[in-house]
N, C-alpha and C positions, 0 to 999 in steps of 0.2 A: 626628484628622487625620493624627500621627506615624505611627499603626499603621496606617491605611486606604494611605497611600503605601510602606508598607515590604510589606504584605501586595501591594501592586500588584505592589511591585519583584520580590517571589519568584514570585509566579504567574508572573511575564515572563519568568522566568531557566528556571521548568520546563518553560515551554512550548519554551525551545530546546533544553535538555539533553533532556528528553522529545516533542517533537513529535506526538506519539502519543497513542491511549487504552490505556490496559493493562486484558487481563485475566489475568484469575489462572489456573493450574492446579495441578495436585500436577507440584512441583519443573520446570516449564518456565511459561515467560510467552510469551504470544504479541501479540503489536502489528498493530491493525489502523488502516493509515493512512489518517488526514485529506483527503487527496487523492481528490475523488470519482472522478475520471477513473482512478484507479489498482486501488481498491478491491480492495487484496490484505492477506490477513496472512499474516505472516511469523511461523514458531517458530521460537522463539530460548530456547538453554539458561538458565537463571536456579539458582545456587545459592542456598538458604535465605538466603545474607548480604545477596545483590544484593537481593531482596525485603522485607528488612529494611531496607535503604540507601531503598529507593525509598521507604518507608513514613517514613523518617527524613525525607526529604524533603519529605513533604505537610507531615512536621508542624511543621516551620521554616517552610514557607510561609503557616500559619496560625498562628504564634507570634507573642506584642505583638513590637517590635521592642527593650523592653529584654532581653527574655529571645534574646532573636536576638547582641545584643550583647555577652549574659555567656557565650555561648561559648568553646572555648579559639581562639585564633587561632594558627593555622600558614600558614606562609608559606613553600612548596616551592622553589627557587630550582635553575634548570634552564639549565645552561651549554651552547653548543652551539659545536663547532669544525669550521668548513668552512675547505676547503683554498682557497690564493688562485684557481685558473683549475681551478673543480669540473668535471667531468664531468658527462655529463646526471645519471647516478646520485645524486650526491652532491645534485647540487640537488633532484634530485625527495624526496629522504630532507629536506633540508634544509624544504622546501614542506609536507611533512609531519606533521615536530615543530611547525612553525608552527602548522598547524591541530590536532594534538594538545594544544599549548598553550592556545590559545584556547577550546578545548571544556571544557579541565582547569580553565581559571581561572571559566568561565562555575560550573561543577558547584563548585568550592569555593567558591563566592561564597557560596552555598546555607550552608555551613558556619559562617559569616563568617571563612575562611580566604583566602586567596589561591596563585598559583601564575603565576612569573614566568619568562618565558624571557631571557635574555640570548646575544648569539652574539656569535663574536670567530673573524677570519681567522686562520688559522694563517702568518703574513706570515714569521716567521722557520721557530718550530718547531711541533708541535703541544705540546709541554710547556710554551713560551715562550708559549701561546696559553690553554694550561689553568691556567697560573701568573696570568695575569693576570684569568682569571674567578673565580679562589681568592681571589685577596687584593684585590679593585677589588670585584665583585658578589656574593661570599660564595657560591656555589656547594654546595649538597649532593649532586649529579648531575650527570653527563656525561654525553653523546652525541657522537660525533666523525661528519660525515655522510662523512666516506672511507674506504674500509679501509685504506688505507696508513697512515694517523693510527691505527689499532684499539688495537696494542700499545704503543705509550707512551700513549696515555690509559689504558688499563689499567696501566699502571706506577703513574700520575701518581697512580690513584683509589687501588691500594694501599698509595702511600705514604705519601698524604695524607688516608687516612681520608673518602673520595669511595665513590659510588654509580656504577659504570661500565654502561651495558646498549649495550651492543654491537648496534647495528644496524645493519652497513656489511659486516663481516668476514666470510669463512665458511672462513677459516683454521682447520683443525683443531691447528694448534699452540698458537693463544692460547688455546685451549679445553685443551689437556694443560698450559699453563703453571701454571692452577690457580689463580690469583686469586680467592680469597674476595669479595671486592668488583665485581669483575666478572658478569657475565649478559646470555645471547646471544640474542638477537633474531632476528637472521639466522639463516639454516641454514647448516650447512656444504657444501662441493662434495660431500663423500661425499651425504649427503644427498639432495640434487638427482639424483646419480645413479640411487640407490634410488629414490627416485620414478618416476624414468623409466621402469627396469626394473620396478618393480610394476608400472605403466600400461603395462608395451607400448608403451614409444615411445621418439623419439629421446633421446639423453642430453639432448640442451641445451632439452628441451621444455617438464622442470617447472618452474613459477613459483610465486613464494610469495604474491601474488596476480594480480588480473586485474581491470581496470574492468567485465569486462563479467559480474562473481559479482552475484548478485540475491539468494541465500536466505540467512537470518539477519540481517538488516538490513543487509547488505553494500550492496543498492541504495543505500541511505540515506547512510551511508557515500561511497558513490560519490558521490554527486551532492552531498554537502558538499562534497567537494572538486573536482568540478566548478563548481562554485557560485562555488565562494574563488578556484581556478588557471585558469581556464579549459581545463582540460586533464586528459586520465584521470589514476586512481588506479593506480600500477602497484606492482610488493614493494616498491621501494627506500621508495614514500612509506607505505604502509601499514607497513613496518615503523619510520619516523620516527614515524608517527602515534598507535602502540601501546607505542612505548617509553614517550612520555608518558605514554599513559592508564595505562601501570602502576604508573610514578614514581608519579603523581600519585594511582592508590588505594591504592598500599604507605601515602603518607603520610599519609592519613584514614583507614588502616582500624586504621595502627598509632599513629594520634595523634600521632608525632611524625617530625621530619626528618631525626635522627639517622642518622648510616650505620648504625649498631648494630640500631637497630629497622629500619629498611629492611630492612636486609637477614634481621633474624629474621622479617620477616613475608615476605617472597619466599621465603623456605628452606623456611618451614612445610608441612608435606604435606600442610594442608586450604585451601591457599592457590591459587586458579584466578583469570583474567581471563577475560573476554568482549572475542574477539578479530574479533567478526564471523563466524566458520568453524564455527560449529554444535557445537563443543562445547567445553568448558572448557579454558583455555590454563592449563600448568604450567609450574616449573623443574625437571628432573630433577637431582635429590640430588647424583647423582653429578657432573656437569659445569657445572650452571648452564646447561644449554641447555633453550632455550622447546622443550616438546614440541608440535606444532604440526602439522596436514595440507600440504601442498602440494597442486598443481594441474595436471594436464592437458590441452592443448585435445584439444577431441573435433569430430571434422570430422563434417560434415553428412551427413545420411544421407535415405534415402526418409519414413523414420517419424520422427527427430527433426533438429531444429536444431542450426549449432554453438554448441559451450557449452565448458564446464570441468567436470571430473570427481576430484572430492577424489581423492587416493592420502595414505591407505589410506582407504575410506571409512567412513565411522566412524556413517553415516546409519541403519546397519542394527544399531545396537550397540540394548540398551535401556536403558542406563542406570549398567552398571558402568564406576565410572572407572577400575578396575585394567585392565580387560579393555582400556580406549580407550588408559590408558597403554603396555598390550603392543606393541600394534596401531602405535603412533606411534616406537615406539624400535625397531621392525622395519627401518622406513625413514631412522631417524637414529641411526646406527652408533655407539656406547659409545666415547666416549676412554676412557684408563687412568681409574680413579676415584679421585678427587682426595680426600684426607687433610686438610679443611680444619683449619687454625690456629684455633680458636674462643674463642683467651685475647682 
């Protein structure tokens, strides 16, 4: 009766982390969904590890529940510091991590791991805010949802042996300061601009997402978090949402919570997320920035509707990730390259 309720419990938990039937191809997965009224599949990139993970996952779902038990338990611990009177930005980033959380804790469950978020207003400072998620709920990860807070959380992770991923900033200076612990989510202004100008369009055009992206599971995505907010998904919350899911597979792929292993498994050059955007999300070496597409709207025309059009697009690659990495660091301009401390 133990295993028949424990086996219930995981079926339940992949049917929300999975919603989906998967099938298989050579190195892409495509999901065709449940939804008869909808009756689309989506390609979606998948590296050999993610297709191992999934496969890790059937087989906890069909494990007695003492062998579910003698797993190792990790318990990811994810501090978030919002400013007292957020901005819409900050809150929609802050709406984000929330639903990044909860997706991260449903999928380590699967592990018998966990992954907890804790938030704390920045009332005085944001140190005075990161100091008390350190020493009160033990903290191995930061997020700060403002960019005014970026660089003292980034101080706070260097000091203190913390995980910083920057999803608020796109200050090119906290990116030349060179914080080993630190890694950027956001894009920078240079950035944005490039985009723009790749796309033929105005500077303040590109976005790093858009609720209204459909391909890659992005619908899917969407509508979770129209689901939870009552309200679209825009960058600020997609990239609160992504910081999580990265935390939270650095610390199942690298087994442990450590900053040390965090951060050797983010650094590693075989090391990609699925960020929704159609092809594998990296840190570049050099700076610790997410190489990543942005976005364009593209206005309606006689033959097509309006939509969003990736810059650079990367739809037409086949499959070399050097070529995608070129392609991506055309449009996100090189800081000086940083001489990380590795003692």
């Amino acid at each position: 009766m133990q295993e028949c309720e424990s086996r219930s419990r995981h079926r339940d938990l992949l049917q929300k982390v999975f919603p989906s039937r998967l099938y298989l191809s050579y190195k892409r997965v495509t999901y065709a969904s449940l939804i008869p009224s909808r009756g689309k599949r989506i390609s979606v990139y998948a590296t050999r590890q993610n297709i191992i993970a999934f496969f890790s996952l059937l087989t906890i779902s069909a494990a007695p529940a003492h062998a579910t038990r003698a797993q190792t338990t990790l318990t990811l611990r994810i501090g978030l510091v919002t400013p007292v009177n957020p901005t819409a930005s900050a809150s929609s980033l802050a709406r984000g991590v929330q639903l990044g959380a909860a997706e991260a804790e449903a999928t380590a469950t699967l592990f018998g791991g966990s992954v907890a978020l804790f938030q704390e207003s920045a009332g005085g400072t944001a140190e005075s805010a990161a100091t008390r998620l350190l020493s009160e709920r033990k903290v191995q990860v930061l997020i700060g949802a403002s960019a005014n807070d970026a660089d003292a959380l980034s101080r706070f992770a260097e000091q203190h042996g913390l995980v910083f991923l920057n999803a608020a900033s796109r200050s090119a200076a906290l990116r030349a300061a060179c914080r080993r612990h630190s890694f950027h989510v956001e894009a920078t202004d240079s950035t944005y601009a490039s985009a723009a100008r790749h796309g033929i369009a105005p500077s303040d055009s590109a976005v790093l997402w858009a609720a209204a992206l459909e391909k890659y599971g992005a619908s899917q995505i969407n509508e979770r978090f129209r689901s939870r907010f009552h309200m679209p998904m825009d960058g600020a919350a997609w990239a609160g949402w992504v910081a999580v899911k990265i935390a939270a597979e650095a610390a199942l792929r690298a087994q442990s919570t450590r900053a040390g292993a965090l951060i050797a498994y983010l650094e590693a050059p075989s090391t990609s997320f699925d960020g929704h955007k159609g092809w594998p999300l990296n840190f570049r070496s050099s700076d610790h920035q997410l190489r990543q597409p942005l976005y364009i709207a593209v206005k309606a025309s006689q033959k097509t509707a309006p939509g969003f059009r990736e810059i650079p697009q990367l739809s037409s690659l086949s499959g070399s990730g050097s070529n995608a990495g070129q392609l991506l660091d055309q449009i996100a301009p090189r800081t000086p390259s940083c001489v990380w401390n590795r003692t």
